[in-house]
Structures are given as C-alpha cells and as structure tokens.
N, C-alpha and C positions, 0 to 999 in steps of 0.2 A: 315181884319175884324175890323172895329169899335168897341171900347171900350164897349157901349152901346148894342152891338151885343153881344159881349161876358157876358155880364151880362144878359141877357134876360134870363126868365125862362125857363127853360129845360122838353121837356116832357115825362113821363114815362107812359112803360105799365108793368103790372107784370104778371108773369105768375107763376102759384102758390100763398103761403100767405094771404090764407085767414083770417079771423077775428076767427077764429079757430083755428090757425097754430103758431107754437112754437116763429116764427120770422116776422111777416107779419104784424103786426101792430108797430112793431118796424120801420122794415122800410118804413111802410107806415111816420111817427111822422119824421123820421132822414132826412129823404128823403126832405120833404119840411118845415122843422127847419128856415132853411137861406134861404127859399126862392129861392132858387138854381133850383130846379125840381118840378116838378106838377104831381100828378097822375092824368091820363085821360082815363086807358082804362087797362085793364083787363081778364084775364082767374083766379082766385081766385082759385077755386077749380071744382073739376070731379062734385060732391055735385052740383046738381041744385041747393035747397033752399040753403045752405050755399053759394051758388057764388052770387046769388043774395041778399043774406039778407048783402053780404059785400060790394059789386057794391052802393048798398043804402045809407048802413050806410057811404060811405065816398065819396058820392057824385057824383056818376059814372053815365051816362045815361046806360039805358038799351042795346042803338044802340051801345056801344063800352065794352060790358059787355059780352064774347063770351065764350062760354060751351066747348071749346076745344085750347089748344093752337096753333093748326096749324090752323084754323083760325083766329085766331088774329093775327101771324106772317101776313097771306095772306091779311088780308081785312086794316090791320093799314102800311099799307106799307106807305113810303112819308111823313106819320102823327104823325109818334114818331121819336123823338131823342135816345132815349135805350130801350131795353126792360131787366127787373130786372127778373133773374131767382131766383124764391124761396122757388122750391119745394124739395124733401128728395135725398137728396145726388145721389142714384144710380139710377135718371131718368135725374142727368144732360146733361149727353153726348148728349143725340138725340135731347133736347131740344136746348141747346147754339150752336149744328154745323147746325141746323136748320134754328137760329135765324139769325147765321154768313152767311150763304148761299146768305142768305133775303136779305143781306144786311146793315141788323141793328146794329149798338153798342151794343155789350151787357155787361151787372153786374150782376154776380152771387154768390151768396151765398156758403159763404164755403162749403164743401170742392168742390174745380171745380169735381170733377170726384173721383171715388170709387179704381182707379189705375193709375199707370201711362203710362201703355199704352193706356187707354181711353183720359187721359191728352194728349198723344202724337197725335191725332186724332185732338183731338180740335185744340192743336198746326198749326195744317197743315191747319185746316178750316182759322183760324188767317192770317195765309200767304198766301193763295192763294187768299182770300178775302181782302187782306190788311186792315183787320178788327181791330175793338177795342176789347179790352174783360178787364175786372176789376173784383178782387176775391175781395169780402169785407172780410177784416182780421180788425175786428173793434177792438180789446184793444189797437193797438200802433197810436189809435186817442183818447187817452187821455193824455192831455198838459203835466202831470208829466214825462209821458213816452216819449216825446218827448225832455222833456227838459235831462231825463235823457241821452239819445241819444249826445244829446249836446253835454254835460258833457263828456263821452264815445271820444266823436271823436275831441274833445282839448286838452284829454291828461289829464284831470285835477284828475281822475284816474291811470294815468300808462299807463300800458302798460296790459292790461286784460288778465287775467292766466284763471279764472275758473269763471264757472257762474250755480248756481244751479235754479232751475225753477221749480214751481208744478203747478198742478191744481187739487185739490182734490173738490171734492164734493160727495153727501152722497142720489144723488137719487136711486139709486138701490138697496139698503137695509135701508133705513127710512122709518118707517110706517106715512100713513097721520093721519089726525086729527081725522077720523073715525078707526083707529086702523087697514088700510088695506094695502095692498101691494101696492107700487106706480104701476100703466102701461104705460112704455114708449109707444111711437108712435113707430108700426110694424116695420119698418124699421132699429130701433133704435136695436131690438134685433136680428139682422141676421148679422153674420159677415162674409167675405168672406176672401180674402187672407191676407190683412188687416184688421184687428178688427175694430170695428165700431166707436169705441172707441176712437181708435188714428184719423179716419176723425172728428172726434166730437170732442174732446179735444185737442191731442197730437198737430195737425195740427197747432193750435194759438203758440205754447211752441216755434215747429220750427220757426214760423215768427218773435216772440221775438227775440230770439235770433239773424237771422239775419238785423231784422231790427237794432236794436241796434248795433250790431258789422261787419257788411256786410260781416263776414265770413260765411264756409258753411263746411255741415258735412262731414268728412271725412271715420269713421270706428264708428260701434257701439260695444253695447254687452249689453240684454234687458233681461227682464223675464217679465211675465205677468203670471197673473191668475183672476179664478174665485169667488168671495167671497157673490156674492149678490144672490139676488133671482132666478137669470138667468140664469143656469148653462151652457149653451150651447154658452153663450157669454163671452166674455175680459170684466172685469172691473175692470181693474187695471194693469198699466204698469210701469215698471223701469226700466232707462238706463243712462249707461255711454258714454258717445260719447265725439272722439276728433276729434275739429274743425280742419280748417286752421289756419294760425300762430301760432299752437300749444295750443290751449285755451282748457282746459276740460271741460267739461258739464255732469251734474245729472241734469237726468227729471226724471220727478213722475208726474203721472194723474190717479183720478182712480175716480169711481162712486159709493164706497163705504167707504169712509172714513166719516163716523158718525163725524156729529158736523161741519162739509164743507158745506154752501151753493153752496158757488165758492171760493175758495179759493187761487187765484192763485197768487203766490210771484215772485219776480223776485230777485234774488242777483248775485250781480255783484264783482265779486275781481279783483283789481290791483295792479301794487306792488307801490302805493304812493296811494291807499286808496281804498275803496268800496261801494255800493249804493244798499240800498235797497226798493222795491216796493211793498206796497200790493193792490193787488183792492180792499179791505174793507176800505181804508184809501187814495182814490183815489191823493188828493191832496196834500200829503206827500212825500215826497223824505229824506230818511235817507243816510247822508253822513257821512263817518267816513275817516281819514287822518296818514299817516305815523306818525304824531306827535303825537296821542294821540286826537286829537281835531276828535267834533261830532256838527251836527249840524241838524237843521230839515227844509227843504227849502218847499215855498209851491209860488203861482202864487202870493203873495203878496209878495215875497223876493225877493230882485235883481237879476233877472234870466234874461237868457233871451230869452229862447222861450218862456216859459209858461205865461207869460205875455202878448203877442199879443193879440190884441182886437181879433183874430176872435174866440178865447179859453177864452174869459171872457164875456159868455153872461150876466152875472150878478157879481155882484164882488168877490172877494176872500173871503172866507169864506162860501160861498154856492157852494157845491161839484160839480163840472162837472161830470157828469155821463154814466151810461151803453149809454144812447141814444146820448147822446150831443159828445159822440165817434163818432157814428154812424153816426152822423151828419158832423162832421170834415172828415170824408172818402168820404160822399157826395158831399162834398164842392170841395174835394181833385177830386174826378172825375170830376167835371164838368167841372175845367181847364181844364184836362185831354184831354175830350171831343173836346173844342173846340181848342186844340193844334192838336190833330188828325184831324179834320176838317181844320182843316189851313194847314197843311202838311203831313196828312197821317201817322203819328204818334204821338208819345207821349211819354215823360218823365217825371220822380216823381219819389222826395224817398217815399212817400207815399201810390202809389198806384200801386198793383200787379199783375198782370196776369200770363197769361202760365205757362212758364218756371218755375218761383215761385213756383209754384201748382205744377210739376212736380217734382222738388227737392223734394217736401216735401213728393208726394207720395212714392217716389223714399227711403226715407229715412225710412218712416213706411213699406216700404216692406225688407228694409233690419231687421229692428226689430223685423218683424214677424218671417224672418228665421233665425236670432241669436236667438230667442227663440229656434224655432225648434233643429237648430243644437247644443245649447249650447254653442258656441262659440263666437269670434268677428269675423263682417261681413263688407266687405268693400260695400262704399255707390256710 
C-alpha cells in the first residue's frame, strides 16, 4: 500500500452516541481532530427525533442515518472502514460480535463487555473472523503520560516497587445547581457481578497501570461500599494488589468523594526515584530523585516523547486535553487499521483490544469476590 493510501481519510459509522450521550460528541470532535477518520453514517440512537436531530447536526445524509444498528451493519457493508461502538456497556456484546461477523473493523468504547466471559465471546468472534477490534482506553493518550512511560521503561526510576492510583469523583452524592440529586444514565445504576463502577472507573486504573509497566495483576484484596444516593449500587472501591515482578499497588475509585470532578493521580515509586501525575495538571510531570533533587518537566523540557509534533497541536503552555487524548488513540488506530489491512493484523503499544479487556474484566471479578469473601483472591 502506497504512502498516500495509508493517509487517506478513514470512514466511520457509529452506532450509539448521540448528541445526547455521555461520550458521542466527544468522539464524534477526537475522531476527526487529525483528520484521520470522517464520520458518514450512523445508528445515533433508538430516539427517532434524537437520531435525527444528531444525523443533522453533524452533517449525515438522512440515506445513511439508520433507526437500528442491524441495519446499518447490513446496508453500509463495503462502505465503512470501522464501525465505532458507543452505546452503555451491557449492550456491547451482540453489537461488536455482530459488527465482527459483518465483517467490519470495529472500536468500542470502554468497557468492551459487562464480564469476562462475554469478553471471551467476542475474543473468539476476533479469531475466527481474523477481525480488528480497538477498546478506547483514552487517558494513556495524553503526552505526559506517555512520556512518563518513557521514563518508566529507561530505568531513569529504578526498578518500580509500588504504584498508588485513584479516581475519585463526587457525582453520586453532589447536589446540582438547583439543590437536586444528580440522575445518572439507567445503566449506570444496575450492577451485576461486577459493580458498575469498576466497568466505569476502575477499568482506566488497570490500563494505567499496565500501560505504564506491562505488568499484570497477580492477587487482590478490595472492599467496596455504598455512600451515595444509590444504595443498591458500588460507589466506592479499595484495593491492594500485587503485580508481576513483585510491584504493589493501591487503587481507590469511587463516585462519592466530595470536591472530585475526576480526580485521577498516578504515583509511581522506584528505588532511584518517582513520578507523579495528576489530570488536573495534565502537562506536568513531577520527578523526584534518590539525591534529594525534584524537578517539574512539561512538553517544553527536554523530553522526549511529549515533544513530538503529533502531541503539540499548539505549543506548550496550552494544555493538551480530555479530547486531544482522544484524538492521539484515533490516530493510534488508524495505523492500526491500515497495518491489519496489509497483513491481517496489528501491533501497538497503544492501542488495545481483547485480551486487554479480558484481564481487566477478569481482575474486577476477582474484587468483587475478595469483597465478598473478605479475603485475597488470585487473578
């Protein structure tokens, strides 16, 4: 394939994500940032006037604007490059091993599947289809986090013992501006063997983690509870886990920590120094050193990932953000894409599928039952 072939715009359909939808305009904006993909066709939502009022609003013909997503698998055959799954976590299954059947590339929205024995399902669509499939896990596509990865896999830390990680945020018990209870999207308050919580939250914590250090969990021991409006749901989890080559880890996520929008940290200890990350402060990287020395790196310090032009759409000192992540996983697929097309698969440290998703679910089912049992649980 020609150079000029592999740059060519890429087409997308979505299925879910309307202009009403928690994630859907997000990735409508991330999606064609670099000019990488093109939206052209669409199942938005179940919502007649809502699928149409989004078909509209972002330039869709009505002939590729379809009220169901098995018709639009059926009728866009030949005509799309991926189709972007981005509806509520426990309708992925029949939608992605649908899409895989069909034939199509697909990218779906965290978390792939509600367990991991539906993960393993899809798995097998993957292989028998010698299909593509891509989990957008969008924080480890922001440049600090990548550079910190860097950093991580030179050594210029150590040798990493321990890594604590949260994501606190505070929608399940903050009143809005009218003095009312927030109402999440239905979905959001039903948990099943896995809390809803951990596919919503937790799920990013495990990708950090191995994004950064390519190790994987080995044994937990968690606790969770109820503190918000919802009594019937998880909103709030704690756990200790040790990795492979012996690294400990404390996660914390929960939907109730007053004063969190999203608060999620990363800290990383080695024995010759440590690195800290917050998303409020996306373009920071705090180093600290066995000697005593500290320092504060950002895309304008001599680095060396975070510097690459495809992470400087504007210069340093104007933040890379929530989307322009979004955008760098976009980017990261479409290689992806056309490396699958050239040989029937695909490799990237940055871009995830399956297996990925399966650990992960694999890892929040062990925390539901070290919950249960009180005890540690092997992963």
């Amino acid at each position: 394939m020609s150079l000029s072939a592999e740059k060519r715009c890429l087409s997308l359909g979505f299925i879910g994500g309307s202009i009403d939808s928690a994630v859907g305009h997000t990735h409508q904006i991330a999606s064609q940032m670099d000019g990488r993909w093109q939206l052209v066709a669409g199942c938005f939502s179940r919502n007649k006037s809502v699928n149409d009022k989004t078909a509209a609003e972002w330039g869709l013909s009505s002939e590729r604007t379809y009220s169901t997503y098995k018709a639009l698998i059926e009728k866009e055959q030949g005509k799309l490059d991926a189709i972007v799954v981005l509806t509520p976590t426990p309708s992925h299954t029949d939608i992605v091993i649908a899409a895989l059947d069909a034939g199509y590339a697909v990218i779906c929205e965290k978390t792939l599947s509600t367990s991991s024995q539906e993960a393993l399902l899809i798995e097998e669509s993957v292989k028998r289809n010698n299909g593509f499939l891509a989990v957008t896990l969008n924080y480890s596509g922001y440049p600090m986090m990548r550079e910190l990865r860097r950093i991580i896999k030179a050594g210029d830390l150590g040798r990493v013992q321990q890594i604590q990680i949260e994501m606190p945020q505070e929608g399940f018990i903050r009143l809005d501006a009218e003095g009312n209870q927030t109402q999440p999207q239905a979905w959001r308050l039903r948990d099943n063997t896995v809390p809803t919580i951990s596919l919503d939250l937790g799920i990013h914590l495990h990708h950090i983690i191995h994004y950064l250090t390519q190790e994987r969990p080995v044994d937990v021991v968690a606790d969770q509870a109820s503190y918000g409006w919802f009594k019937d749901v998880v909103d709030s989890v704690t756990c200790m886990l040790r990795y492979t080559d012996d690294i400990r880890c404390q996660m914390w996520f929960s939907k109730t920590a007053l004063g969190h929008r999203n608060g999620l940290k990363v800290r990383v200890f080695g024995d010759r120094g440590s690195a800290e990350w917050l998303q409020v402060q996306p373009e920071e990287l705090l180093l600290s050193y066995i000697n005593g020395k500290r320092e504060i790196v950002d895309r304008a310090s001599f680095v060396s990932e975070a510097c690459l032009p495809r992470y400087n759409r504007f210069k340093a000192g104007h933040p890379a953000g929530f989307i322009e992540a979004f955008a760098n996983i976009y980017c990261d697929m479409a290689d992806c894409y056309f490396e699958y097309k050239n040989t029937g698969t695909y490799t990237s440290r940055e871009v995830y599928g399956v297996s990925h998703a399966v650990e992960g679910l694999q890892l929040f089912e062990a925390i539901a039952l070290s919950v249960k049992k009180r005890c540690w649980v092997s992963i």
